[in-house]
N, CA and C atoms as a LAMMPS dump frame, in Angstrom:
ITEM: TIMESTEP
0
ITEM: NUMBER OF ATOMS
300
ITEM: BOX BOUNDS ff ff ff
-5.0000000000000000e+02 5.0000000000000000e+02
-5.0000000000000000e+02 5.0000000000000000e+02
-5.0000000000000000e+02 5.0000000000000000e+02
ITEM: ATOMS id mol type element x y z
1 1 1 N 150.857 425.008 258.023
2 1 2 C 150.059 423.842 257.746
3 1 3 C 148.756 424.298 257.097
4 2 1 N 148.359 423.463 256.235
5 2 2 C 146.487 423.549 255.657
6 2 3 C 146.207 422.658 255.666
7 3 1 N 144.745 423.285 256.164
8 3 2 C 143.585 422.893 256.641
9 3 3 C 142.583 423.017 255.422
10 4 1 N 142.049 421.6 254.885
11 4 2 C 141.159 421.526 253.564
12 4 3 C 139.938 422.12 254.296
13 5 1 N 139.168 423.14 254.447
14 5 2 C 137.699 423.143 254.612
15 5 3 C 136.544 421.913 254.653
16 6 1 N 137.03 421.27 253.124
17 6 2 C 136.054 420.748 252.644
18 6 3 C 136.17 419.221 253.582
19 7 1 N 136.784 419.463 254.08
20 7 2 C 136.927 417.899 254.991
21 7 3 C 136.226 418.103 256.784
22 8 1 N 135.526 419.511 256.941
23 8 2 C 135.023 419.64 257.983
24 8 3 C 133.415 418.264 257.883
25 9 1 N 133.144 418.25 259.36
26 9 2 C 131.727 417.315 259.517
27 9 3 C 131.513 418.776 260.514
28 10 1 N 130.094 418.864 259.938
29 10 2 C 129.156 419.686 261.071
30 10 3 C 128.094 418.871 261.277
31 11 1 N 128.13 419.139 263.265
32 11 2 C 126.969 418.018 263.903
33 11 3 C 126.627 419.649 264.528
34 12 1 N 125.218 419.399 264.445
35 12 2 C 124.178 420.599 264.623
36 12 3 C 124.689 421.59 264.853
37 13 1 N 125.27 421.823 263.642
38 13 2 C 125.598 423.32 262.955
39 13 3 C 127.456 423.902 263.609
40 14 1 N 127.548 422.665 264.404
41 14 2 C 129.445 423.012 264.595
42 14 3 C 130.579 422.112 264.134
43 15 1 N 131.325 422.706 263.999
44 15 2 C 132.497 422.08 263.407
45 15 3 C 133.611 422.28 264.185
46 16 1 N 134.856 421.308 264.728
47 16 2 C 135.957 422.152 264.901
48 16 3 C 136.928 421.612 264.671
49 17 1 N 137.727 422.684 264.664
50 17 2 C 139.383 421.976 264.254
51 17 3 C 140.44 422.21 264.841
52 18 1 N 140.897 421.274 265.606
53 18 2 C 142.507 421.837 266.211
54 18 3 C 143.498 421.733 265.368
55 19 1 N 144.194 423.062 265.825
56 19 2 C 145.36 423.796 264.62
57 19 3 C 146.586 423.203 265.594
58 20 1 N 147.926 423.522 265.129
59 20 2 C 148.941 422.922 265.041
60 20 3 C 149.29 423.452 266.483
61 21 1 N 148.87 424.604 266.92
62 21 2 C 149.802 424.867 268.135
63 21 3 C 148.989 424.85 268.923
64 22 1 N 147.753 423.659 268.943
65 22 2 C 146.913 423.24 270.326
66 22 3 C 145.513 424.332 270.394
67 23 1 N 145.191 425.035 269.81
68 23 2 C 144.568 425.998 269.958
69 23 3 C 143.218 425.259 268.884
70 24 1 N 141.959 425.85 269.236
71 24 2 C 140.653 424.973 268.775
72 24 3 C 140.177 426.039 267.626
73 25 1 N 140.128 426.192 266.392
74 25 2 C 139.063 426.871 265.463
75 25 3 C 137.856 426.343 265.714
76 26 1 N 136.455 427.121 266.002
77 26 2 C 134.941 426.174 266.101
78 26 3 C 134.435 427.099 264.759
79 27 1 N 133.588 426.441 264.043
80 27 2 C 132.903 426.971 262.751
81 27 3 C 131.968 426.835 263.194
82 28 1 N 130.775 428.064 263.059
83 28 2 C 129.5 428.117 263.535
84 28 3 C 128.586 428.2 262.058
85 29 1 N 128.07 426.945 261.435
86 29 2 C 126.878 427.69 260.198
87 29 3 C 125.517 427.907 260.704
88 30 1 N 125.15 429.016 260.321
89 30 2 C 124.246 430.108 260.301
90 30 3 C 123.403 429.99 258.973
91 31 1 N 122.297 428.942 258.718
92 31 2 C 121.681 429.15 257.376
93 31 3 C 120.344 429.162 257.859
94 32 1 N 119.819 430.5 257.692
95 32 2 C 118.321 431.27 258.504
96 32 3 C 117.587 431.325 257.639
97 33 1 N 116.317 431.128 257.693
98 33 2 C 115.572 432.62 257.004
99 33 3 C 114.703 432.891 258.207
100 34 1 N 114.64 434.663 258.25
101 34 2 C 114.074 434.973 259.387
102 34 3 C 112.646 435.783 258.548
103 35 1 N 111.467 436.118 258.85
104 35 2 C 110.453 437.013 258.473
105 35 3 C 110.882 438.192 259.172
106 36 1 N 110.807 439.178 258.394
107 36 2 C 110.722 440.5 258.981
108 36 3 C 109.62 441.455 258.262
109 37 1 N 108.204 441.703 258.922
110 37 2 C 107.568 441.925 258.544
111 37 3 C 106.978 441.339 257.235
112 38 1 N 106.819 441.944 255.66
113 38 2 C 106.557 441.306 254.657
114 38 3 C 107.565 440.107 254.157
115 39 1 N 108.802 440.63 254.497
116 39 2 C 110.007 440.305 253.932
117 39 3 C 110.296 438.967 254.197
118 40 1 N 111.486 437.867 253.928
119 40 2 C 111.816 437.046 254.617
120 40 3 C 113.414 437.675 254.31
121 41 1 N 114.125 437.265 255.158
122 41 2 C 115.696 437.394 255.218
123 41 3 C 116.425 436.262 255.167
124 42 1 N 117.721 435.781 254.352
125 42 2 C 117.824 434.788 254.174
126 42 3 C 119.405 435.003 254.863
127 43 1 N 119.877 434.036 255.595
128 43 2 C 121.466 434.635 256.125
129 43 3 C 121.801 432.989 256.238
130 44 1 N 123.111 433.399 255.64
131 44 2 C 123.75 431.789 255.024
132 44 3 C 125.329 432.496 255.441
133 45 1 N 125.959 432.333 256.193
134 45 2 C 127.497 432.249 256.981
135 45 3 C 128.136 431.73 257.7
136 46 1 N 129.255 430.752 258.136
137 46 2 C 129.97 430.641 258.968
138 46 3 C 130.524 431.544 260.105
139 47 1 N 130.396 431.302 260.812
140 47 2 C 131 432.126 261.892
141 47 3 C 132.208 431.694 262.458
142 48 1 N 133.185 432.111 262.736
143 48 2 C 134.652 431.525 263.335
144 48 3 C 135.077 431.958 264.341
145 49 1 N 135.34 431.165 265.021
146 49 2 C 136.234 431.895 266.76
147 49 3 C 137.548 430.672 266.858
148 50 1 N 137.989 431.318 268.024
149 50 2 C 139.427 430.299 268.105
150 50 3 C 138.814 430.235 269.72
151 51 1 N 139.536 429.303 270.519
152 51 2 C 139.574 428.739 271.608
153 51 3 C 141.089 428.597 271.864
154 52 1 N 141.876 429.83 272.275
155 52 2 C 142.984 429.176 272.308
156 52 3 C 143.855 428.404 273.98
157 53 1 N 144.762 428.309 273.8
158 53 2 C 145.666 427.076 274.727
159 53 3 C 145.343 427.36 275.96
160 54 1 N 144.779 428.907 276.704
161 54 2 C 144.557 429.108 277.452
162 54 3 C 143.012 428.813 277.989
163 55 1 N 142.27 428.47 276.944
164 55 2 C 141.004 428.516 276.915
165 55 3 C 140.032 429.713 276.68
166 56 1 N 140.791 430.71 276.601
167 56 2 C 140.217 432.317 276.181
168 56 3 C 139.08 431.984 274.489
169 57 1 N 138.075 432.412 274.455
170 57 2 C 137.7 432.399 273.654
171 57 3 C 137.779 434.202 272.652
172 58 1 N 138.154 433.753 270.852
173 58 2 C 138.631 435.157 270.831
174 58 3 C 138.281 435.022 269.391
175 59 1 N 137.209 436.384 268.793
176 59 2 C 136.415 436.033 267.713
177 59 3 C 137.516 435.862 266.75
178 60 1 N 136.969 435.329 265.413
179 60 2 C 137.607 434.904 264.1
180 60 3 C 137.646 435.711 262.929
181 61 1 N 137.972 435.492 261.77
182 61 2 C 137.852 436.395 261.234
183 61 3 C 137.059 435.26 259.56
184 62 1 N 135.665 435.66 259.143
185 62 2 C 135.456 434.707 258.316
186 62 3 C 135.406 435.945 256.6
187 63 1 N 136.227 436.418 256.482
188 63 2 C 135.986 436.724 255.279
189 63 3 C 137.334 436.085 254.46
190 64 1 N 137.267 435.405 253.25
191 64 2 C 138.249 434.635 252.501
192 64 3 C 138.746 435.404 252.05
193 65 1 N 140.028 435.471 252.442
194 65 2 C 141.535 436.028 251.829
195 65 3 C 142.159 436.978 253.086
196 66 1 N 141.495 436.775 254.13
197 66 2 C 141.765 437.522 254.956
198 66 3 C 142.324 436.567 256.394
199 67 1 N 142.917 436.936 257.722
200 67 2 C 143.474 436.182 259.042
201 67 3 C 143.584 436.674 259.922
202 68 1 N 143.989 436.313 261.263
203 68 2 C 144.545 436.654 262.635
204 68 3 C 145.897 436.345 262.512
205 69 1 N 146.236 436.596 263.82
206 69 2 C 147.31 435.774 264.385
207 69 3 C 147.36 434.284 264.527
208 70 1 N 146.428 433.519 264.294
209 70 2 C 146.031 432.008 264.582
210 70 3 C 146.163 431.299 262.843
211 71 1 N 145.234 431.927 261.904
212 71 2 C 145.439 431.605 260.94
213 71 3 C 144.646 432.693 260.272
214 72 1 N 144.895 432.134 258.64
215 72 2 C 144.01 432.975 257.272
216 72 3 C 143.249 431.889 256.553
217 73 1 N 142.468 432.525 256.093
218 73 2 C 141.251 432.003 254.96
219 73 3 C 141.738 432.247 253.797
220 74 1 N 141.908 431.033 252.791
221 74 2 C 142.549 430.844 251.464
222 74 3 C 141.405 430.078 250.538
223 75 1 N 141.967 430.366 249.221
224 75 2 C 141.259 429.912 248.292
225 75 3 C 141.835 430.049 246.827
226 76 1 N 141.886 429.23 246.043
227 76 2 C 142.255 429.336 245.051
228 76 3 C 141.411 429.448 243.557
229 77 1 N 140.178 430.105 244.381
230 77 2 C 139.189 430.297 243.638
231 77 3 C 139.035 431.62 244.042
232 78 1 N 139.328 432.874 242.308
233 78 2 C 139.552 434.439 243.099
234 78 3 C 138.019 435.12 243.114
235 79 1 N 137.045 434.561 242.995
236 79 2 C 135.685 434.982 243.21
237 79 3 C 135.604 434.758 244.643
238 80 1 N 136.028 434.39 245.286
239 80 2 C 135.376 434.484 246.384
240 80 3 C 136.672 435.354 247.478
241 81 1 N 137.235 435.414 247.053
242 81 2 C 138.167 436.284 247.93
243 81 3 C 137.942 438.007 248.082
244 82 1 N 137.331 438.099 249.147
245 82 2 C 137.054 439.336 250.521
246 82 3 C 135.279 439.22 250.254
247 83 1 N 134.976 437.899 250.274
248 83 2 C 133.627 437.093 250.588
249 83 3 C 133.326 436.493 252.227
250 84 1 N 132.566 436.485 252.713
251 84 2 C 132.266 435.853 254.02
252 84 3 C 132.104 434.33 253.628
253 85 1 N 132.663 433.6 254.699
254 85 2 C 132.591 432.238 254.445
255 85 3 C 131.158 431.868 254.581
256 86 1 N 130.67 430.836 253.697
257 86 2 C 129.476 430.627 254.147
258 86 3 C 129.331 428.82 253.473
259 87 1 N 127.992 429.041 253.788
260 87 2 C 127.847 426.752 253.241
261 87 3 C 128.22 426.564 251.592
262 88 1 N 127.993 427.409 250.958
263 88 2 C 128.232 427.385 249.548
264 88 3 C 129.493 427.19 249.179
265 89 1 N 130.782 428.226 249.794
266 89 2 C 132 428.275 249.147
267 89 3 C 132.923 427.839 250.384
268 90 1 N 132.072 427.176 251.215
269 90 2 C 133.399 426.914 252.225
270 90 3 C 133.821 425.515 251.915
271 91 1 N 133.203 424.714 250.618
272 91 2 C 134.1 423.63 249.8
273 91 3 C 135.185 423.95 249.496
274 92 1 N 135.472 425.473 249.088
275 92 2 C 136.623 425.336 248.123
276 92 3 C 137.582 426.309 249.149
277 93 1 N 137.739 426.462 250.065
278 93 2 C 138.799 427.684 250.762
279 93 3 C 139.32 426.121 252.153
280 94 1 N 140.703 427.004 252.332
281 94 2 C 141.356 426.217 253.405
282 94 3 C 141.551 427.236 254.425
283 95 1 N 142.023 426.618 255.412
284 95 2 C 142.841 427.404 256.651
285 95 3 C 143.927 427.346 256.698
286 96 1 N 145.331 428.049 256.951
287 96 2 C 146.356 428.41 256.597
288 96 3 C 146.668 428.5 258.135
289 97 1 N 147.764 427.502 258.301
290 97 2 C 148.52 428.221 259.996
291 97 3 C 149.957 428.561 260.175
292 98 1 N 150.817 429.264 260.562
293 98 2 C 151.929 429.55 260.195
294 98 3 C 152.175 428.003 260.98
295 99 1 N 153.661 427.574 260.334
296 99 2 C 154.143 426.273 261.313
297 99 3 C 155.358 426.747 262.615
298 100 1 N 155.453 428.066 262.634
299 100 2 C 155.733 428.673 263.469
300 100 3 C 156.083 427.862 265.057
């Protein structure tokens, strides 16, 4: 089964999605800027974990073109593939679940 990205809603900064075999994807965005000393740091990413059937929480994997056992990060846009998901390009990538 796929999962359009671009159809997620984030309410203060989470998203989630239940996948086909009951198990929860949560999307965490991460768009910072932190000061570090002179500097400012700017960090713009999604973060991904699964929640699965058991309730185990078990990290994700957010770089596009890449998966677990739960699912993969797709895109049919090849610039961004072995990119970290982040607010910019997570319009155009899906989630992929085997129908297993």
């Amino acid at each position: 089964m796929t999962y359009n990205l671009s159809d997620l809603s984030f309410v203060n900064d989470f998203a989630y999605l239940e996948i086909s075999d009951g198990s929860t994807v949560v999307f965490n965005l991460v768009d910072e800027q932190i000061a570090v000393g002179a500097e400012e740091l700017n960090i713009n990413a999604v973060n991904v974990a699964v929640i699965d059937t058991d309730g185990n929480y078990i990290d994700g994997v957010n770089v596009i073109g890449e998966g677990n056992e739960f699912y993969s990060l797709a895109t049919e846009h090849k610039e961004y593939l072995g990119k970290p998901l982040d607010k910019d390009n997570i319009q155009y990538c899906t989630l992929e679940v085997s129908d297993d």
